[in-house]
N, CA and C of each residue as an Amber inpcrd file, in Angstrom:
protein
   303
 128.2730000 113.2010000  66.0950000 128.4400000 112.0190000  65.2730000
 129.3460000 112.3800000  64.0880000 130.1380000 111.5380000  63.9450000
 131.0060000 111.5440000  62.9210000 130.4380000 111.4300000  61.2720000
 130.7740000 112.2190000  60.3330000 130.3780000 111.8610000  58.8520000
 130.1530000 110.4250000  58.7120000 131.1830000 109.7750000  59.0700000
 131.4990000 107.9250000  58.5010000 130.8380000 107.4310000  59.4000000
 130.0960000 108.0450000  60.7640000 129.1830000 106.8420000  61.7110000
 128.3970000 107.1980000  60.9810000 127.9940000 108.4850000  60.4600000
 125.9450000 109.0860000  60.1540000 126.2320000 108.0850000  58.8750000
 127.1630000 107.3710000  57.9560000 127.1530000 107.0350000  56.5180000
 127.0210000 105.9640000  57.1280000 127.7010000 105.0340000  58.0200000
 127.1810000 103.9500000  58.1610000 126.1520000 103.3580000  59.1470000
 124.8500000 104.1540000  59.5080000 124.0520000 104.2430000  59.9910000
 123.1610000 104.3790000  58.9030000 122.9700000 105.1900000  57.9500000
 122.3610000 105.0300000  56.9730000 122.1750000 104.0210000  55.6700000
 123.1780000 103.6510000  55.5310000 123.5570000 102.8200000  54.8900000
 123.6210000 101.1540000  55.3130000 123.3480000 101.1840000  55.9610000
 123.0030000 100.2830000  57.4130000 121.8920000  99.9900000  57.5500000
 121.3430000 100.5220000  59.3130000 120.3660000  99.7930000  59.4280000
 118.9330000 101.4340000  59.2910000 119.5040000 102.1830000  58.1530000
 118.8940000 103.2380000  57.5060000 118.3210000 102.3820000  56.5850000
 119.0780000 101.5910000  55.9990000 118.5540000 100.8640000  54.6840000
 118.3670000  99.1530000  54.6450000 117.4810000  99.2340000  56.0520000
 117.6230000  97.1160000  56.6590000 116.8960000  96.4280000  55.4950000
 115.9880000  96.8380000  54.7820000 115.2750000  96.1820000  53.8970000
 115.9970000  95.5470000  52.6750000 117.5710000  96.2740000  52.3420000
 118.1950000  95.7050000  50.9650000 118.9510000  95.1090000  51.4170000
 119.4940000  94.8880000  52.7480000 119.6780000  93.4640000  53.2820000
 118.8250000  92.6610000  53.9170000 117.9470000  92.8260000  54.2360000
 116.8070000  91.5240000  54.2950000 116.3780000  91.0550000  52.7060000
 115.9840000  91.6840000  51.7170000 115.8820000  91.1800000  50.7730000
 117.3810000  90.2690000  50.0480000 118.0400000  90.7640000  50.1820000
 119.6010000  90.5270000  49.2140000 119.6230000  88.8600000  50.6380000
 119.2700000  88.6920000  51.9100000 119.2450000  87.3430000  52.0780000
 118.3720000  86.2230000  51.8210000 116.9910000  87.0220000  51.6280000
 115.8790000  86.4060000  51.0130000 115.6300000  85.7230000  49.9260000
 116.7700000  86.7310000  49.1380000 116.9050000  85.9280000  47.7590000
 117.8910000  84.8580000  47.1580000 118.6480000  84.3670000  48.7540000
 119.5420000  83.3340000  49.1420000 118.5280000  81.8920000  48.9500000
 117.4300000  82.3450000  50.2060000 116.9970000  81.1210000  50.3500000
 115.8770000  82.1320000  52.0050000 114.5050000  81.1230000  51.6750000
 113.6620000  81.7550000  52.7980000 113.7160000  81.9560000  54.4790000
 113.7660000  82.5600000  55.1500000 113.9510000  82.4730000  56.6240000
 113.1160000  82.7750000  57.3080000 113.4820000  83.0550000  58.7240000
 112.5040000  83.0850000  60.2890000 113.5210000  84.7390000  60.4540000
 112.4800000  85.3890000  61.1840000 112.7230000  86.7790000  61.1470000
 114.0660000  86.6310000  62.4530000 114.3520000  86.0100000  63.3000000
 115.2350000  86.2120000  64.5190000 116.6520000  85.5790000  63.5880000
 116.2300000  84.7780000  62.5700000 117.6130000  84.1710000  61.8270000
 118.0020000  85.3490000  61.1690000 116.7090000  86.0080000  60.4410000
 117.8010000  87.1590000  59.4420000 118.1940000  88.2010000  60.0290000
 117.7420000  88.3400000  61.8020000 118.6180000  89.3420000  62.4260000
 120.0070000  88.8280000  62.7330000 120.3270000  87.4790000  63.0090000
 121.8350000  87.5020000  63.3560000 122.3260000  87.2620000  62.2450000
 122.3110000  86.9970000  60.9000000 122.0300000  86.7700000  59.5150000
 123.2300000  87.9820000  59.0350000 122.3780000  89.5520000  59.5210000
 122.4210000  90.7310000  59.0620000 123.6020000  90.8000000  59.9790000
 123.6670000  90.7890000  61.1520000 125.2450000  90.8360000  62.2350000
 126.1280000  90.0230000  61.3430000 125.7910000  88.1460000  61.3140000
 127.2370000  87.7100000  60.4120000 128.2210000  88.3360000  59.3130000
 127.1880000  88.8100000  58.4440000 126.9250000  89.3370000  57.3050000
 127.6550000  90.4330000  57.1640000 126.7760000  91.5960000  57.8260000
 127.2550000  92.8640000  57.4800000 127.4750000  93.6960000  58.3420000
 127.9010000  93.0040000  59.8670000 128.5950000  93.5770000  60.3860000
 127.4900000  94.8570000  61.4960000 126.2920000  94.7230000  61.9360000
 125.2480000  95.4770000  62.7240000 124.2830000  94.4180000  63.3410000
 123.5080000  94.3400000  64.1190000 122.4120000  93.8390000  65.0150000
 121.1170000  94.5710000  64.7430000 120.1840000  94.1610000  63.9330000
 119.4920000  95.3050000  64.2030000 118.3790000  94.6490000  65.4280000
 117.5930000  95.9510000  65.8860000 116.8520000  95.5200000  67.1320000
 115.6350000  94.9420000  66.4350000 115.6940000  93.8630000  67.4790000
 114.0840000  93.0250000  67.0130000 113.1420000  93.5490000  66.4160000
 112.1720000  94.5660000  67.0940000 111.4710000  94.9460000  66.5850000
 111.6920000  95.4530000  64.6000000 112.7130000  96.1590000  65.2000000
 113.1430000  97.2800000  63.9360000 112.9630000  95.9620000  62.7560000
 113.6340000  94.4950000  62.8830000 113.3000000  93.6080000  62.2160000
 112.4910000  93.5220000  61.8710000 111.4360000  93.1690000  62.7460000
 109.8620000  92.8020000  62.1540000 109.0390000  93.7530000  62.0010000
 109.3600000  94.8760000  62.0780000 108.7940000  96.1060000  61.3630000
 109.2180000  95.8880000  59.8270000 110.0930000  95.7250000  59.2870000
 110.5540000  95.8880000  58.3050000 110.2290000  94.5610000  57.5200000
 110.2980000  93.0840000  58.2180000 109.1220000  92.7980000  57.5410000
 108.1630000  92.8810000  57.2190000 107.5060000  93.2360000  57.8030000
 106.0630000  93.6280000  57.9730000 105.6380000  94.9560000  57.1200000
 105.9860000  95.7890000  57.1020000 106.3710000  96.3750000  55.8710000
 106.7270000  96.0480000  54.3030000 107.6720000  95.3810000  54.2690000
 108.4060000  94.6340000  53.5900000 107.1370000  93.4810000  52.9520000
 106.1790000  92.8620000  53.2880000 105.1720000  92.2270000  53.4760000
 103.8570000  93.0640000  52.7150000 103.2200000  94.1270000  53.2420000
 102.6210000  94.7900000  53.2770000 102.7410000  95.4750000  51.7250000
 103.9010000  95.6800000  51.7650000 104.2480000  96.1650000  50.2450000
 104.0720000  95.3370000  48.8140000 104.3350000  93.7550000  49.6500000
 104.5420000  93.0740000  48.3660000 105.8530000  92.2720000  48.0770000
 106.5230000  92.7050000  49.1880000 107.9360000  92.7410000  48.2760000
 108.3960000  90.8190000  48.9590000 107.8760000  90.6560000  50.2480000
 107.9210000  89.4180000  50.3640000 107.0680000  88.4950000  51.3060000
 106.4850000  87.6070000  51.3090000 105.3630000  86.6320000  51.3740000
 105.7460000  86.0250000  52.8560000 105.0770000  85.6840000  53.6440000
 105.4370000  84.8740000  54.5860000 104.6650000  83.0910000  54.2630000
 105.1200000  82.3530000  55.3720000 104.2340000  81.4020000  56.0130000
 104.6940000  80.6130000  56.8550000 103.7340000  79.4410000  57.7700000
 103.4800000  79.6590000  59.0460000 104.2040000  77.6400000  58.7500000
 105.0410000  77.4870000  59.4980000 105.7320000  76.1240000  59.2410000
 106.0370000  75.9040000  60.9160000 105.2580000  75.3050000  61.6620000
 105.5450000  74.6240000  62.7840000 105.3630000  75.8060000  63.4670000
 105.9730000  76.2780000  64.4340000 105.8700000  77.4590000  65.1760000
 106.7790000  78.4420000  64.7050000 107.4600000  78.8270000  63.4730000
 107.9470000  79.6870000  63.0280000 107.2340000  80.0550000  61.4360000
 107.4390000  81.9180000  61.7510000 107.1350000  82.4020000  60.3190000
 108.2600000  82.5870000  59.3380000 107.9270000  82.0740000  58.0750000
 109.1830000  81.9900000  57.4160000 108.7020000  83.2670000  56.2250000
 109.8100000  83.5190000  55.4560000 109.6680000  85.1990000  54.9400000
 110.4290000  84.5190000  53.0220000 110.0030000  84.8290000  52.2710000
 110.5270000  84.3890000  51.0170000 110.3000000  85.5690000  50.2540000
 111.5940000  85.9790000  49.5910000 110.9590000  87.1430000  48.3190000
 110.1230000  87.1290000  47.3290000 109.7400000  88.1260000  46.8770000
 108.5430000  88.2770000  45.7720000 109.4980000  88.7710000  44.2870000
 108.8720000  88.7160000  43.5930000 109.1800000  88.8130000  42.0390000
 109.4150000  90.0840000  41.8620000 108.1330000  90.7830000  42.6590000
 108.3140000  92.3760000  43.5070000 109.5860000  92.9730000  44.0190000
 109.9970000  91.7990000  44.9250000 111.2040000  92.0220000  46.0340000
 112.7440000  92.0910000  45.3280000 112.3240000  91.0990000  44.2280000
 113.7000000  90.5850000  43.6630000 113.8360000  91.7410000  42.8580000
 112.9640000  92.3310000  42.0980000 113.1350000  93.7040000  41.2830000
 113.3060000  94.7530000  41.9490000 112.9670000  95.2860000  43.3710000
 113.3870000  96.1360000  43.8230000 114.8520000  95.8660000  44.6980000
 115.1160000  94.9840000  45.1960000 116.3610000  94.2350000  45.1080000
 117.4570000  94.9420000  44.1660000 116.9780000  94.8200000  43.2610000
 118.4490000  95.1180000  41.7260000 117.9130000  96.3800000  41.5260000
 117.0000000  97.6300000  41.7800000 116.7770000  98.6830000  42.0190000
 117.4080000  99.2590000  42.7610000 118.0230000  98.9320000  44.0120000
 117.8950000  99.7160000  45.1310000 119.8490000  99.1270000  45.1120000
 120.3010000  97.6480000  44.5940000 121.5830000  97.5810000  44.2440000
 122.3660000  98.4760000  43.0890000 121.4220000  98.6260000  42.2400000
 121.8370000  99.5910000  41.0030000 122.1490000 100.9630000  41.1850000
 121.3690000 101.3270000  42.0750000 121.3950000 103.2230000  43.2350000
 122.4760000 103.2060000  43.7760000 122.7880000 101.6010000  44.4770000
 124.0400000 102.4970000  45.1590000 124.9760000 102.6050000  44.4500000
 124.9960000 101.0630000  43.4400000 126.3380000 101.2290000  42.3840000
 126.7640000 102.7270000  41.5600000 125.7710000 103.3680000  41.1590000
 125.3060000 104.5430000  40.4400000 125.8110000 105.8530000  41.5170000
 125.5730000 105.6700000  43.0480000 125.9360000 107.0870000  43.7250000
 127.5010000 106.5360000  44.2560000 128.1830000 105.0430000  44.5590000
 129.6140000 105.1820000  44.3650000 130.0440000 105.3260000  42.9140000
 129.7410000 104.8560000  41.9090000 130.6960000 105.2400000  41.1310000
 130.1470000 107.1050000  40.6710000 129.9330000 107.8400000  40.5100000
 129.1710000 109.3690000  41.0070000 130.4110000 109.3020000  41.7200000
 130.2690000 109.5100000  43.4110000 131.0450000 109.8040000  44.2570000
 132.9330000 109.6860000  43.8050000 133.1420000 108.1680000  43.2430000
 134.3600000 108.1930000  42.5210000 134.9540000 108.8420000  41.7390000
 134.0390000 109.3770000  40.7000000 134.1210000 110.2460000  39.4750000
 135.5450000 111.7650000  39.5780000
């Protein structure tokens, strides 16, 4: 594997949660929307599961709330989510500009 695949593998769907949150805090969704969501977006697929693991997680933590609207679960950020959100945006800003230096 190449340096620039392992970076964008990590950075990717290494790190699916700061793009599920960063769409969450668009507006609330259904977990199969914020997988093709994450393809429009930013360019990866991640696998189903790996999705709803990461909600579910993602959930579990706090960071965002579900509920149950017709036959779909819909996913909305937490106050939690939105602060680790600008945590986890601030890291990377902080290790490119680092890396730039």
């Amino acid at each position: 594997m190449l340096p620039t695949e392992r970076l964008e593998t990590k950075t990717g769907i290494g790190n699916l949660w700061l793009y599920i949150l960063a769409l969450l805090k668009k507006k609330e969704r259904y977990a199969y929307e914020i997988r093709h969501l994450v393809e429009e977006g930013y360019g990866f697929l991640p696998g189903e599961v790996t999705a709803y693991r990461v909600l579910y997680s993602l959930e579990i933590g706090g960071f965002v709330e579900s509920h149950v609207n017709g036959s779909r679960k819909y996913y909305r950020i937490t106050s939690k989510g939105k602060k680790e959100l600008a945590k986890g945006l601030a890291l990377m800003k902080m290790r490119l500009k680092q890396l730039s230096a």
